[in-house]
Each structure stands twice: as C-alpha cells, then as structure tokens.
N, CA and C of each residue as an Amber inpcrd file, in Angstrom:
protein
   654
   0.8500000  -1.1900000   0.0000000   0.0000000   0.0000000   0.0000000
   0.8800000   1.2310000   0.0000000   0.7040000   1.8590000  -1.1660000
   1.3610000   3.2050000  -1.2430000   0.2250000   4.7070000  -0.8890000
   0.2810000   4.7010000   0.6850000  -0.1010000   6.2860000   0.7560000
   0.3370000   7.7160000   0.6380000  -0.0440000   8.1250000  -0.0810000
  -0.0710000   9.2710000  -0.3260000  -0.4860000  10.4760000  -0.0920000
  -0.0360000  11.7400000   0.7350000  -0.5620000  13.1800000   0.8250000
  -0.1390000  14.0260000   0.0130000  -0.8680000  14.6120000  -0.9400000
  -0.3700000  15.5390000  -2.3390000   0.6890000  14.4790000  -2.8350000
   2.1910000  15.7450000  -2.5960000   3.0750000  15.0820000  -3.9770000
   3.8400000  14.5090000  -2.8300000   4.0120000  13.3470000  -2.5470000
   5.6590000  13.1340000  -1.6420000   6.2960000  12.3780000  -2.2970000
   6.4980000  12.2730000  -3.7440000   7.4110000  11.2910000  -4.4740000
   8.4050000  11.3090000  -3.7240000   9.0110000  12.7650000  -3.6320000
  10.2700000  13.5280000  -3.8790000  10.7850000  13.6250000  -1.7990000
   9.5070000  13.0470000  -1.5090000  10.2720000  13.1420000   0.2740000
  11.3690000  12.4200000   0.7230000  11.7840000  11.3970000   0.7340000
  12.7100000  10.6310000   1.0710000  13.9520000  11.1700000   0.2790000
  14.9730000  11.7030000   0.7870000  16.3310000  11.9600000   0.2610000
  17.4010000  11.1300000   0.3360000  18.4330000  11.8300000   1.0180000
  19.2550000  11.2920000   1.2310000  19.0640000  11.1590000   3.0510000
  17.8370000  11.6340000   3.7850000  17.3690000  11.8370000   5.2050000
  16.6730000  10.2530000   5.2640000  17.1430000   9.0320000   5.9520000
  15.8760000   8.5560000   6.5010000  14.7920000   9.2360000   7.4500000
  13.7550000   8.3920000   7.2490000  12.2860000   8.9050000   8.5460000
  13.1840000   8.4040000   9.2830000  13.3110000   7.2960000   9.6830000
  13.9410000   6.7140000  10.8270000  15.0760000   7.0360000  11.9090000
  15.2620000   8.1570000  10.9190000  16.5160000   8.9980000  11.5370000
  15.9260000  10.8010000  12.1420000  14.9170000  10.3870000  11.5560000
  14.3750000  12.2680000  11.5170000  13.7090000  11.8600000  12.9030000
  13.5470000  13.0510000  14.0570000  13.1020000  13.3380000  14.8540000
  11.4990000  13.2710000  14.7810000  11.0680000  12.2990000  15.3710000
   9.5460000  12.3830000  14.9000000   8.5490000  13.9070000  15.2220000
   9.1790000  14.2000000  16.5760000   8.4450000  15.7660000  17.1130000
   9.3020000  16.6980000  15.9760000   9.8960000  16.6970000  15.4470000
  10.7090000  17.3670000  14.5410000   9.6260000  17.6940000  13.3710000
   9.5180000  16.7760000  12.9000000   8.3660000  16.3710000  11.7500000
   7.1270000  16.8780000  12.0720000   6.8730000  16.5730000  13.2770000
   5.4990000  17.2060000  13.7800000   5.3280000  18.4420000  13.8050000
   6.7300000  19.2620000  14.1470000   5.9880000  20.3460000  14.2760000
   6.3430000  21.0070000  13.0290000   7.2020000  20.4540000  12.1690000
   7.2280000  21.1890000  10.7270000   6.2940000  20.5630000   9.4540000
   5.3810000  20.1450000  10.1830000   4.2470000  19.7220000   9.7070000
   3.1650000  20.6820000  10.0760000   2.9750000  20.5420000  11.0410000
   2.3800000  21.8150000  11.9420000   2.5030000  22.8830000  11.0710000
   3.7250000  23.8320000  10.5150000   4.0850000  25.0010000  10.3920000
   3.4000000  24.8870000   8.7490000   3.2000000  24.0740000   8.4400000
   2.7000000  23.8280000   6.8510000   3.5430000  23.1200000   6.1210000
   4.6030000  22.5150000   6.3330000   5.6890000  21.6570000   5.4520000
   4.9080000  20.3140000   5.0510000   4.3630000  20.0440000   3.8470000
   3.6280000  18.8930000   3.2850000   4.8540000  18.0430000   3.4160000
   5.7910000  18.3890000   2.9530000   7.4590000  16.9880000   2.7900000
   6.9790000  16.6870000   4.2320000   7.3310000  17.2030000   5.3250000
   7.4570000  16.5250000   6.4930000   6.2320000  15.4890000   7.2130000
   5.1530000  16.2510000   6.7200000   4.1760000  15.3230000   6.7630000
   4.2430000  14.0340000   6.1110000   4.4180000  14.1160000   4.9440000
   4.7500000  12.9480000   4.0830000   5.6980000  12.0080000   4.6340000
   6.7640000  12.0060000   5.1300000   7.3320000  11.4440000   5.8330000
   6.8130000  10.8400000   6.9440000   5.7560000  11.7970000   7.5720000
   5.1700000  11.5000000   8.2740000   4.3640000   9.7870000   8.3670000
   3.8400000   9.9920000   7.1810000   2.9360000   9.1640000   6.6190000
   3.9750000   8.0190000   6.0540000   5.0590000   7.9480000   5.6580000
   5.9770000   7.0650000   5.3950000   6.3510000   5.8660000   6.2390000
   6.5100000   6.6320000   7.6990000   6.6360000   6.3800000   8.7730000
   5.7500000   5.5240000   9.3240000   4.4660000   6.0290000   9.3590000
   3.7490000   4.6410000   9.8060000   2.4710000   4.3440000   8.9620000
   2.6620000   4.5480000   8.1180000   1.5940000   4.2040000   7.0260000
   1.1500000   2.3740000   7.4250000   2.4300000   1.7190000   7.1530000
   1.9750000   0.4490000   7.7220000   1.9860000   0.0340000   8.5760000
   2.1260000   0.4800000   9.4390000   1.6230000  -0.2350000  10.7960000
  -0.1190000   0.4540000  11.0190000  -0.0390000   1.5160000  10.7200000
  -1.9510000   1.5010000  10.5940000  -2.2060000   0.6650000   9.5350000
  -1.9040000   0.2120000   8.3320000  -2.8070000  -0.2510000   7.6610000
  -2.8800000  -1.4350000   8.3040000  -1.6170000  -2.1320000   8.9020000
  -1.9730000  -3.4850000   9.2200000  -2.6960000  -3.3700000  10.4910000
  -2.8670000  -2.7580000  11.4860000  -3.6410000  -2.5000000  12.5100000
  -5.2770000  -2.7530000  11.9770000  -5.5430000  -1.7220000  11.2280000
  -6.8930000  -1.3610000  10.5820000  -7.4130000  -2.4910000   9.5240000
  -6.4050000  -3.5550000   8.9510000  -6.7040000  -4.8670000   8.2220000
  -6.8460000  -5.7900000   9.3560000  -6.4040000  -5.9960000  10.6740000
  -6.7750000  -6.6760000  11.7710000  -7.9570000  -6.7070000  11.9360000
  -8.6320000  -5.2070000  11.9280000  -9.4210000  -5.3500000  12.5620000
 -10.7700000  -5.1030000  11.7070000 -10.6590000  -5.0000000  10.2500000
 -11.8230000  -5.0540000   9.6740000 -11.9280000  -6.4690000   8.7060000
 -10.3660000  -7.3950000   8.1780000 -10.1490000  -8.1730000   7.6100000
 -10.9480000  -8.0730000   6.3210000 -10.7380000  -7.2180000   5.6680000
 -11.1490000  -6.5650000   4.3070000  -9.9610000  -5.5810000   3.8040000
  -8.7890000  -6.4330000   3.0390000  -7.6220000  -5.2890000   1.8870000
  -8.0820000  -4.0650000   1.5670000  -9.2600000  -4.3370000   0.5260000
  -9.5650000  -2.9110000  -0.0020000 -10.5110000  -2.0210000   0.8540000
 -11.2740000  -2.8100000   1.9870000 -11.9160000  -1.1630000   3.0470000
 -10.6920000  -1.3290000   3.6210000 -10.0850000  -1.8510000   4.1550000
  -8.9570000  -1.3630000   5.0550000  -7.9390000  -0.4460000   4.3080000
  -7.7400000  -0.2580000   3.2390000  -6.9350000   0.5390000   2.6450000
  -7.7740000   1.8850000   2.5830000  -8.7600000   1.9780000   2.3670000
  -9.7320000   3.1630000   2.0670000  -9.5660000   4.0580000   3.7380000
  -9.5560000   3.0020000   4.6590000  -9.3890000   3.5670000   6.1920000
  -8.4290000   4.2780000   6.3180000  -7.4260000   3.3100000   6.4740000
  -6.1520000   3.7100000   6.1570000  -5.7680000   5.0460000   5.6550000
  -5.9990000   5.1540000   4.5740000  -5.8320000   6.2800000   3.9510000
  -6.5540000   7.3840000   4.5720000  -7.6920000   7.3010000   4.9560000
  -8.6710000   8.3520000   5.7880000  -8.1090000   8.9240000   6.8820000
  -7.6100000   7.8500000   7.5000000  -6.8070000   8.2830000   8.3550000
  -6.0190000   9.1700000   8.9450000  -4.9530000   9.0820000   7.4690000
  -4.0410000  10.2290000   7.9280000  -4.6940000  11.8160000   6.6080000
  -5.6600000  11.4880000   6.3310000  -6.4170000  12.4420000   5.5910000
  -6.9720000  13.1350000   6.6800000  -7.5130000  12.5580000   7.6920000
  -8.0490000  12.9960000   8.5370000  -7.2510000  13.6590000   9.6940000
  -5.9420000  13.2040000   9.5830000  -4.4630000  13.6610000  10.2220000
  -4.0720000  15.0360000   9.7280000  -4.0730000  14.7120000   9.4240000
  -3.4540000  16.0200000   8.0770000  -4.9040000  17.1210000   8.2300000
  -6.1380000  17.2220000   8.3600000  -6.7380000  18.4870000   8.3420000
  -6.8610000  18.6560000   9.6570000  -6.1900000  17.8810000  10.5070000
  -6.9400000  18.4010000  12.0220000  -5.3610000  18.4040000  12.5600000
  -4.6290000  18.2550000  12.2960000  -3.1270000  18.7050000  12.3580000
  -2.7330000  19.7970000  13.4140000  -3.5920000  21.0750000  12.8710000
  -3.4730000  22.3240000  13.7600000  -3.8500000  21.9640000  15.2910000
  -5.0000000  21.3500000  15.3950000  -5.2830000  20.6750000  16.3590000
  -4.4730000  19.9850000  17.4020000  -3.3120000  19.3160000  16.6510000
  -2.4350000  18.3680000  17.3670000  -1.8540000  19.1440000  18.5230000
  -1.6890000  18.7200000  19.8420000  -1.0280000  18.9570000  20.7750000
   0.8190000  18.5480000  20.3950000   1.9970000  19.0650000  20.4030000
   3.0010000  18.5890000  20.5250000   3.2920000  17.8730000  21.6830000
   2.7210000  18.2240000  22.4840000   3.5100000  17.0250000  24.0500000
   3.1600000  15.6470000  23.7570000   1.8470000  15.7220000  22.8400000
   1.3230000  14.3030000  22.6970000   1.7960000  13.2470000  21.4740000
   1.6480000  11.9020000  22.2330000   1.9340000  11.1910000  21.1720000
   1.7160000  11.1950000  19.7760000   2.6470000  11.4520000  18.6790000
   2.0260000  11.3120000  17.5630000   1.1990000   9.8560000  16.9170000
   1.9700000   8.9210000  17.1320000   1.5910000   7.8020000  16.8270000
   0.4280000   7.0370000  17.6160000   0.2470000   7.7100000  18.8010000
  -0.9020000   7.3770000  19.3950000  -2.4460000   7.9680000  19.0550000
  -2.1510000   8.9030000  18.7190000  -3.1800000   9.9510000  17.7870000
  -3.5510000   9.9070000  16.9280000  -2.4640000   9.2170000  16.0750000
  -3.0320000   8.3100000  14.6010000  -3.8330000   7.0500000  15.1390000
  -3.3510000   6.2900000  16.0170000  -4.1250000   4.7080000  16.8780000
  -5.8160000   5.6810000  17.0430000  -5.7030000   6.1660000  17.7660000
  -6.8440000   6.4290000  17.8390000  -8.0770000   7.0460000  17.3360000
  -7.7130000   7.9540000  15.8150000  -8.5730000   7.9120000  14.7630000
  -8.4740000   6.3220000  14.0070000  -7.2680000   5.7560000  13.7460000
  -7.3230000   4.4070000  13.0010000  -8.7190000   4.0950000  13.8530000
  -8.6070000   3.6170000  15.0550000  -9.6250000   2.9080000  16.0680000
 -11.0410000   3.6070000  15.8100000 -11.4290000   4.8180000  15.8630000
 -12.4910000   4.8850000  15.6450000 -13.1510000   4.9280000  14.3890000
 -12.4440000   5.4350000  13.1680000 -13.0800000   4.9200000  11.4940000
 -12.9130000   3.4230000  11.6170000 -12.0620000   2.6760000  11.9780000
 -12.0010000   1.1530000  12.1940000 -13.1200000   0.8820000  12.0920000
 -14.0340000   0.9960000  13.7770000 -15.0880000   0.7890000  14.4210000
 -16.2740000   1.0680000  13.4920000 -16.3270000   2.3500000  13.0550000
 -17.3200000   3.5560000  12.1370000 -17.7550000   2.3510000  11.1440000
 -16.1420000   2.0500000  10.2840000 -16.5990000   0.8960000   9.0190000
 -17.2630000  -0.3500000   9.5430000 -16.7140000  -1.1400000  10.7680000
 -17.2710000  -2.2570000  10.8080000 -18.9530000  -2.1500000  10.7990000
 -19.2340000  -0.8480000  11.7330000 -20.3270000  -0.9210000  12.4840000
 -21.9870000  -0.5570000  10.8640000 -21.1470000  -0.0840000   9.9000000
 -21.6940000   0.3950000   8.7750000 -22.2580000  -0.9070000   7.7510000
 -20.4120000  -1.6710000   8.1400000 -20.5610000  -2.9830000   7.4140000
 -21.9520000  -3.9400000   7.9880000 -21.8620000  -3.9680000   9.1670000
 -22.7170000  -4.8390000   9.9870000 -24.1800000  -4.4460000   9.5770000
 -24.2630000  -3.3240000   9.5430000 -25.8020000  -2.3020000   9.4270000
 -25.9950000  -2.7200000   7.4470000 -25.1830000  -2.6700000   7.1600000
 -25.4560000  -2.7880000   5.2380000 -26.2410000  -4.1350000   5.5290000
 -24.9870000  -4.8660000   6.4480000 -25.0890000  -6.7880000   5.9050000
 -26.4160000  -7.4260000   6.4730000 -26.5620000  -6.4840000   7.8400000
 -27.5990000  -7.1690000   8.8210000 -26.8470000  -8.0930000   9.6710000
 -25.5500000  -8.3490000   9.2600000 -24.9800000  -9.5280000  10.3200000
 -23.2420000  -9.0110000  10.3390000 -22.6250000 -10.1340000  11.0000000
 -21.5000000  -9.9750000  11.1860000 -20.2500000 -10.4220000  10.1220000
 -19.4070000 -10.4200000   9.8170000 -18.8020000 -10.8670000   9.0170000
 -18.1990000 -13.0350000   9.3600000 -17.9490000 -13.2560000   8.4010000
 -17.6740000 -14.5460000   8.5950000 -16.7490000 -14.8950000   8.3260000
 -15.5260000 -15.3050000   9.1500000 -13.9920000 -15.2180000   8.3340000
 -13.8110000 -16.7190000   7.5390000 -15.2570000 -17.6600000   7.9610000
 -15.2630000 -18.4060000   6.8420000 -15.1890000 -18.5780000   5.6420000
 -15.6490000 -17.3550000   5.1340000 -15.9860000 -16.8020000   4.1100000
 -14.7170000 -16.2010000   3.1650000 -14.3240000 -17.2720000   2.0990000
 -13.2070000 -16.2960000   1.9100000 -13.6110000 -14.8820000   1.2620000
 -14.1990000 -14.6240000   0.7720000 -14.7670000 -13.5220000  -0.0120000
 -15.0580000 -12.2520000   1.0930000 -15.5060000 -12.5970000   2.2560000
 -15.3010000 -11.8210000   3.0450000 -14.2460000 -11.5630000   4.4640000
 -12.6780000 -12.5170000   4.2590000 -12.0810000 -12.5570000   4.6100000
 -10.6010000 -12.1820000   4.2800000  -9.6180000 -12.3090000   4.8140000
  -8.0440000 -11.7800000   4.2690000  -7.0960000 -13.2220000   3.3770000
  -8.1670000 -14.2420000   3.5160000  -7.5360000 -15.3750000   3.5110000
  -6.6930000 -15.0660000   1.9930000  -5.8620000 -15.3230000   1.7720000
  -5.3670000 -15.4610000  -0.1760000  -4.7990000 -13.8310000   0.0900000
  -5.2250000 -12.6080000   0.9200000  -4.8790000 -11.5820000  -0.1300000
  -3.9140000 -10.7650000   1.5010000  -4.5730000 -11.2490000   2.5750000
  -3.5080000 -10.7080000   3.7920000  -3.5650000 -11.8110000   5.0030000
  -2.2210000 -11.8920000   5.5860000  -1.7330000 -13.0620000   6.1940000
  -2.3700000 -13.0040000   7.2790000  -3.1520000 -14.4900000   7.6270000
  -3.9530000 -13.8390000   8.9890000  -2.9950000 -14.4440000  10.3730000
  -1.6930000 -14.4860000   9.9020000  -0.7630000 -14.6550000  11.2230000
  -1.0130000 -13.5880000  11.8120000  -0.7320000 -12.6570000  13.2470000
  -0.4930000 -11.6520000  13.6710000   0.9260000 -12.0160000  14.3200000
   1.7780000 -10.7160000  13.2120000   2.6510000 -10.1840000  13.5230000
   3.0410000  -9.2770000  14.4140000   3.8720000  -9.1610000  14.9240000
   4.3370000  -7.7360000  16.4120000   3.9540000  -8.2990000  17.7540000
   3.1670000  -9.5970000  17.7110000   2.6330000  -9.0720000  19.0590000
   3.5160000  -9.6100000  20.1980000   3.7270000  -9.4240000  21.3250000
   4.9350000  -9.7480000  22.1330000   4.6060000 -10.3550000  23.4570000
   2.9960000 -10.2670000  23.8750000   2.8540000 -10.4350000  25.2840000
   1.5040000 -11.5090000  25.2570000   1.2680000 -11.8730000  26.4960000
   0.0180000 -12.8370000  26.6850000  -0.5680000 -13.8210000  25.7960000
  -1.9440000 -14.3490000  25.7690000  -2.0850000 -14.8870000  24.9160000
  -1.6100000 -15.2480000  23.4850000  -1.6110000 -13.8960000  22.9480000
  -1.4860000 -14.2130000  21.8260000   0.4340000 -14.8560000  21.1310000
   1.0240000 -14.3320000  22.2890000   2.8200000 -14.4040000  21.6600000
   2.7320000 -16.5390000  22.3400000   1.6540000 -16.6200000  22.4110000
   2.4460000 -17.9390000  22.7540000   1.5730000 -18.8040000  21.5690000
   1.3290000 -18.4270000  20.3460000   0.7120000 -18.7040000  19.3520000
   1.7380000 -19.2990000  18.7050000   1.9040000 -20.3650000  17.8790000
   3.4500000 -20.6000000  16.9190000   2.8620000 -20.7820000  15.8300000
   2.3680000 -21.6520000  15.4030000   1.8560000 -22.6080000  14.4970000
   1.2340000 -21.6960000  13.4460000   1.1800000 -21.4430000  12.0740000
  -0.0150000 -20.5750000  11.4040000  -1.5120000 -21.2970000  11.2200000
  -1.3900000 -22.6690000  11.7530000  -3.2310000 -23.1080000  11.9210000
  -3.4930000 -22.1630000  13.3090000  -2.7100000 -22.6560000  14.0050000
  -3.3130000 -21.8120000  15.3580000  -3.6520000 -20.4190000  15.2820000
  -2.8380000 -19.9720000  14.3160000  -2.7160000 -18.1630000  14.2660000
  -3.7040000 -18.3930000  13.7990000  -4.4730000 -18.1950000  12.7030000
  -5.6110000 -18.6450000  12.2380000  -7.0420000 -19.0550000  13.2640000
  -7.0650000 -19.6710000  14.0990000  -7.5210000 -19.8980000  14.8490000
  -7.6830000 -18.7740000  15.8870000  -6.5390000 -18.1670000  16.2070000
  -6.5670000 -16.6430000  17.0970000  -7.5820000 -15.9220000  16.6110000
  -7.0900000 -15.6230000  15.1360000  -7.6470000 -14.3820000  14.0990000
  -9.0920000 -14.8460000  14.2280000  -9.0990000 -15.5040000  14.3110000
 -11.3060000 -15.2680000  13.9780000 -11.5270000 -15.4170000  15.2180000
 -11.0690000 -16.2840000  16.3000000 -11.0990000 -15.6870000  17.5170000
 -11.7390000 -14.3860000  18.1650000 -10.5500000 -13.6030000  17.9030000
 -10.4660000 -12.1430000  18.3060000 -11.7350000 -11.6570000  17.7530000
 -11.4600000 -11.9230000  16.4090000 -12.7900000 -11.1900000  15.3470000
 -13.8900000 -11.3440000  16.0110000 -14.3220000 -12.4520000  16.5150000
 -15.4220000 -12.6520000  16.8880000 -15.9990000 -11.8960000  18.4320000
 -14.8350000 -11.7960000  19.2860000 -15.2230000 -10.4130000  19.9910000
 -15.9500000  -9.2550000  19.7250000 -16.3080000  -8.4480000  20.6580000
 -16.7200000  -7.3120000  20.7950000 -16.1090000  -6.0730000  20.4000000
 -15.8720000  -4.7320000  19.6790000 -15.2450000  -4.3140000  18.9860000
 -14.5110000  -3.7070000  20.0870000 -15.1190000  -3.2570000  21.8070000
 -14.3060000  -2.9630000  22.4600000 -12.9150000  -3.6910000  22.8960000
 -13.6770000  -5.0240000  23.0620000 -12.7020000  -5.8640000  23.6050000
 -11.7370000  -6.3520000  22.3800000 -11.7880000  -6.5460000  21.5140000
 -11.1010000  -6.9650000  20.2430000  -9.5810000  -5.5550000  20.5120000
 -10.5260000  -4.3470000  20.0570000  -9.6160000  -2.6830000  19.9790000
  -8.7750000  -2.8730000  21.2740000  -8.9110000  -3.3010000  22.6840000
  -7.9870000  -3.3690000  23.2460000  -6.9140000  -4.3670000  23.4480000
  -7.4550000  -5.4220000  22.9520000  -6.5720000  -6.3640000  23.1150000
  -5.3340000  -6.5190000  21.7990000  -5.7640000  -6.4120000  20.7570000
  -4.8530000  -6.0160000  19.2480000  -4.5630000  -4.8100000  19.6750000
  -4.3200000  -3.7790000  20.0690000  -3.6530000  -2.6890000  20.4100000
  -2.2030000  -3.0100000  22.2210000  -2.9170000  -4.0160000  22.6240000
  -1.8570000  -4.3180000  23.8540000  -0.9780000  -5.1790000  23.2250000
  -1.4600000  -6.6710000  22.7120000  -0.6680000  -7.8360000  22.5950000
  -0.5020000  -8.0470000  20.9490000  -0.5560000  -7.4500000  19.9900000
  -0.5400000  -6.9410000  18.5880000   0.6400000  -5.6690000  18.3100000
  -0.1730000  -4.4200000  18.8150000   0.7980000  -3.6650000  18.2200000
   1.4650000  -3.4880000  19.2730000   1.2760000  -3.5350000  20.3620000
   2.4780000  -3.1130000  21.4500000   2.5190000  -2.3260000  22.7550000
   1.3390000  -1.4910000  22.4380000   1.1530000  -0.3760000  23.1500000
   0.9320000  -0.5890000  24.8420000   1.3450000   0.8790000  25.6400000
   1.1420000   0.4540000  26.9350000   0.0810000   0.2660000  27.4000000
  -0.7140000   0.1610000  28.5750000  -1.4700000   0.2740000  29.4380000
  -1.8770000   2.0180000  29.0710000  -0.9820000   2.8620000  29.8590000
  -1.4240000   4.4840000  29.4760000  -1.8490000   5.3140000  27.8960000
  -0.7930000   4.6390000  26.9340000  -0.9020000   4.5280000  25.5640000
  -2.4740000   4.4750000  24.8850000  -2.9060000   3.2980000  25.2850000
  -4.2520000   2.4100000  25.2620000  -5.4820000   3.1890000  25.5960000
  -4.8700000   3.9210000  26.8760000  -6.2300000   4.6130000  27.5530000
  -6.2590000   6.2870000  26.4740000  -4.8240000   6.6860000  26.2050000
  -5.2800000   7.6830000  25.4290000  -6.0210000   7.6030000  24.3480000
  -5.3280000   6.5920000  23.4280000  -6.0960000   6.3200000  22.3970000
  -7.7970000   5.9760000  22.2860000  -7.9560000   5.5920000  23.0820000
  -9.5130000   5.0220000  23.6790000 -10.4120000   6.4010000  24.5460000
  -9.4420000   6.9560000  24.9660000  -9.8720000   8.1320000  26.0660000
 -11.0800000   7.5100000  27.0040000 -10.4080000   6.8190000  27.9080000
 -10.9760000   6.0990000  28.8030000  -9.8670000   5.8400000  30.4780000
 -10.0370000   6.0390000  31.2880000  -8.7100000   5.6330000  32.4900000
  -8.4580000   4.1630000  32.1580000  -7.1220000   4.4230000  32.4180000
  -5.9430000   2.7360000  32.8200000  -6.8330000   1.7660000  33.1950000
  -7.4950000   2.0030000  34.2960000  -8.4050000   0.9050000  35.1720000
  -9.0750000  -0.1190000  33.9530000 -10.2000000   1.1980000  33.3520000
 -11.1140000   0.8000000  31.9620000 -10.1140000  -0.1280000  30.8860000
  -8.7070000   0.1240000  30.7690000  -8.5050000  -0.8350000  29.9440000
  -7.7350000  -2.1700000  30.7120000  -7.1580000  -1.4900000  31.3050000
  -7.0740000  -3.2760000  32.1490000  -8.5790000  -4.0250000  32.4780000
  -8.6760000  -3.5890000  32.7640000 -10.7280000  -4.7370000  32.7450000
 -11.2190000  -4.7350000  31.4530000 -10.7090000  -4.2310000  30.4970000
 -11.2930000  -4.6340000  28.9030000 -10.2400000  -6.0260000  28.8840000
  -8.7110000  -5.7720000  28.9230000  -7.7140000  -6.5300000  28.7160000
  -8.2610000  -8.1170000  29.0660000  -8.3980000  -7.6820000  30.5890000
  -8.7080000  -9.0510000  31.1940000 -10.3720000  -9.5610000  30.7320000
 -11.0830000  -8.9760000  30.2800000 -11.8590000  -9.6950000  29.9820000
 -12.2240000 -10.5000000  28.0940000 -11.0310000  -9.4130000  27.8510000
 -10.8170000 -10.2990000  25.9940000  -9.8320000 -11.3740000  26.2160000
  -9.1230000 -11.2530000  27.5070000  -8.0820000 -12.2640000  27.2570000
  -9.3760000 -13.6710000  27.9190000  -9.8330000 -13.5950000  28.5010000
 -10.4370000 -13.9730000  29.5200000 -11.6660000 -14.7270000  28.3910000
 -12.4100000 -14.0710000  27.9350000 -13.1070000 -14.5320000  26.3530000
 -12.1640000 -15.3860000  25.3220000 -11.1860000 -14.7420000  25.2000000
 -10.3060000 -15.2630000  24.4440000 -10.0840000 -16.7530000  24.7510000
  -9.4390000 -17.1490000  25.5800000  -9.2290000 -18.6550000  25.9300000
 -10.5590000 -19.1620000  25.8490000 -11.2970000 -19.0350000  26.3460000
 -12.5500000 -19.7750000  26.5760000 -13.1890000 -19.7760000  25.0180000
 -12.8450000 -19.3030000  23.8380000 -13.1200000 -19.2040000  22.7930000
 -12.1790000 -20.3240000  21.8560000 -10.7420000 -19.9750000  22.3580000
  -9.9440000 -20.9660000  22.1520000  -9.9810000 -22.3020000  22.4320000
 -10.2740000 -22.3990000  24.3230000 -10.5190000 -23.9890000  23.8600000
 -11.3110000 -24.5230000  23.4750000 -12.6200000 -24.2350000  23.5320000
 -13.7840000 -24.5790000  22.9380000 -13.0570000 -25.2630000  21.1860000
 -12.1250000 -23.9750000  20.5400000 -12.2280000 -24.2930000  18.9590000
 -11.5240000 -25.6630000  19.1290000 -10.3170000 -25.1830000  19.8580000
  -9.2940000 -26.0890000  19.5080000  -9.6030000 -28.0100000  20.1690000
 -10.5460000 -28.1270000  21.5100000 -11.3510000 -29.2950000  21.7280000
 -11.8150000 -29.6890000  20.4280000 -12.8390000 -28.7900000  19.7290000
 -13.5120000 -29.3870000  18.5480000 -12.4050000 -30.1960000  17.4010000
 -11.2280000 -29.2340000  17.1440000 -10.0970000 -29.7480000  16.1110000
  -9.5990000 -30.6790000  16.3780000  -9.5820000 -31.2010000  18.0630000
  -8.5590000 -32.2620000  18.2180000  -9.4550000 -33.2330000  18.2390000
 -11.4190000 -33.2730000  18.7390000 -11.4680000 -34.4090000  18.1950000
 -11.9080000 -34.5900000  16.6460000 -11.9990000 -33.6570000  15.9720000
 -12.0270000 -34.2180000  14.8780000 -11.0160000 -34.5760000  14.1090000
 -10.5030000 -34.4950000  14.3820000  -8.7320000 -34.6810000  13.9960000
  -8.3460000 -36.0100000  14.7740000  -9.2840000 -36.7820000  15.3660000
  -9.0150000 -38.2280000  16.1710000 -10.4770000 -38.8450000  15.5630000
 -11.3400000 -38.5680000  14.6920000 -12.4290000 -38.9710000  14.0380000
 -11.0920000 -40.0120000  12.9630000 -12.1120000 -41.2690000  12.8810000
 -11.0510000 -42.0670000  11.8210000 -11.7240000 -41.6110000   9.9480000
C-alpha cells in the first residue's frame, strides 16, 4: 500500500524517517511543510494499515481507512497537541473509522462478518498470522493453523474488547498509551484486557477441543 498526501514522491532523500526526529516532523508539519508530513505518513503508514486490516479483515476497506486516516491527520493537524503522542493519535482515529466501518458494514449486511468466508475474509490476499505481538495470549501462538484460529477468535469479539486487546498484545502499546487512544482511564482498559483475554481462551478452547477431536475422528 502506497499512501499518499499531495506530492511526496520527492520526500525521502538522502534523510531517513527513521533517523528524523519524529516531534521534529510534527511540528514542521504543523508550520505547513507537506514533505514533512509525508514522511510523516511514510513512517507509519503500515503499521496503521496493518492495525486497521486486523481489525476489519477486508484489503480494499482497510486501505480506504487507512488512507482516511491520515487524511483525517493532516486536516486536524493544527489541532495536534506537541507534548502528545504522535503515533498514538493516529491509533486512535485508526480505532475509531475502524469501528465507524465495521459498524456500517454490519448495518449494510444485517450480520456480522464470517472469516469463513473467503470472499469476506483476508484469507489469499492478507496473512492472517499476527505479527508484532509480544505479550500474553497471543505471543504464545506458533503454528499458522493456530494463528488462524486466534484471528477469527479475536474477530469474533466485541469491537471494544477486540480494539484493546490487538492494540496491547498486537501492536504493542502500553497500558497508558491504550487509555489515550480510547480516552478512557488505565483501570477501563485493564478490565477490557482481562476480559478479551479472559473470552479469548474460553473461545480458544472450545475451537481447539472441537479440532482435536475431529482430527481423532477415523
């Protein structure tokens, strides 16, 4: 996925993002510098898209999000606080157009999505391993049947509990991180945490009982 704000062919020089000061960028973004923005958007273009394909498991709406995103970054910009996280500020518009699309999708369909379904799933076109994630449940996943097994898992949660738990044990984020993005206190997301993780297993063994005995069916 190549995003784009106006022209940034020409942003990347001989400067990596990776090297540029991210509050640097911010605030000469701020001042009106489109290059720096662009960079901006260089920077974490994918990690929202793959965030926002988590959680709608649709390539092409998730790219349309995606992109909204930092469209939506970019006019409310002036807005931005500098003390505050940039990348958390993007999490948390990703999170709520996320939500916006599913909840639209659900209202078109009358129902929920079915990751059975390849047609309405990532299967063939995005990997439904989850990558990044480092803690709890989910990092003790190995196998890509099992990952698989996570992924519709999760999906099948609640969009609260899903948004906090792929934002802790997915992309990374803290406890405080979490609550900004959500704008909710610490407390509120540790009791979301524990109760997707908490859903979570009990979702898990249920699947994975069913696989092993059918998988002992002669």
């Amino acid at each position: 996925m190549n995003l784009v704000v106006e022209d940034t062919s020409t942003i990347m020089t001989e400067t990596s993002t990776a090297q540029v000061d991210i509050s640097e960028l911010v605030h000469r973004a701020k001042e009106g510098d489109d290059e720096a923005f662009g960079m901006l958007v260089e920077q974490y273009q994918d990690k929202i898209y793959g965030y926002v394909s988590r959680m709608l498991h649709d390539p092409e709406e998730a790219e349309d999000v995606a992109q909204e995103v930092f469209i939506r970054a970019y006019q409310n910009l002036a807005g931005f606080r500098e003390a505050a996280s940039f990348p958390t500020w993007l999490y948390r518009i990703a999170t709520n157009l996320a939500i916006d699309a599913a909840r639209s999708r659900k209202s078109r369909w009358g129902e929920t999505v079915s990751l059975d379904e390849p047609a309405e799933t990532d299967a063939g076109e995005i990997s439904r391993q989850l990558p990044g994630d480092r803690r709890g449940t989910v990092s003790q996943v190995e196998s890509s049947h099992l990952q698989q097994i996570v992924a519709e898992a999760i999906a099948q949660l609640s969009a609260k509990l899903r948004t906090v738990i792929m934002l802790y044990d997915i992309e990374g984020l803290s406890y405080e991180e979490i609550a900004q993005v959500l704008g909710c206190p610490v407390g509120t997301v540790k009791s979301r945490l524990f109760n997707a993780r908490s859903q979570l297993r009990d979702k898990l063994e249920k699947k994975i009982d069913v696989e092993h005995w059918l998988a002992e069916m002669p």
